[in-house]
C-alpha angles and dihedrals in degrees: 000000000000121000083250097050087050089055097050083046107054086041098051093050096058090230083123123050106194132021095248081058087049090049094051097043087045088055094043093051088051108252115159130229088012087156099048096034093051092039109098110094092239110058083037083060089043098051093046092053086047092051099042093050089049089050092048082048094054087033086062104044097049087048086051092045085042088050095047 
């Protein structure tokens, strides 16, 4: 899997909650290139919003699981 794929991925999944979290888990896992691969403005913006929906999504289930 690519350094990006791995992006969209970890993003998607809601196990990071910000982009600075996504760039550090992309480098400890040994991705190459993270900074300049994650460096145009608008996949930054893409993968924040991805990031920021994912998180809403995991915030609301654990406050439903929390509530039943």
């Amino acid at each position: 899997m690519s350094t990006l794929e791995r992006a969209y991925a970890l993003a998607r999944s809601g196990e990071v909650r910000s982009f600075s979290q996504l760039k550090e888990r992309l480098k400890s896992e040994g991705c190459r290139a993270v900074d300049a691969l994650l460096a145009p403005r608008s996949l930054r913006g893409h993968l924040e919003a991805m990031c920021d929906a994912a998180n809403r999504a995991a915030d609301a289930k654990q406050i439903a699981v929390e509530e039943a």
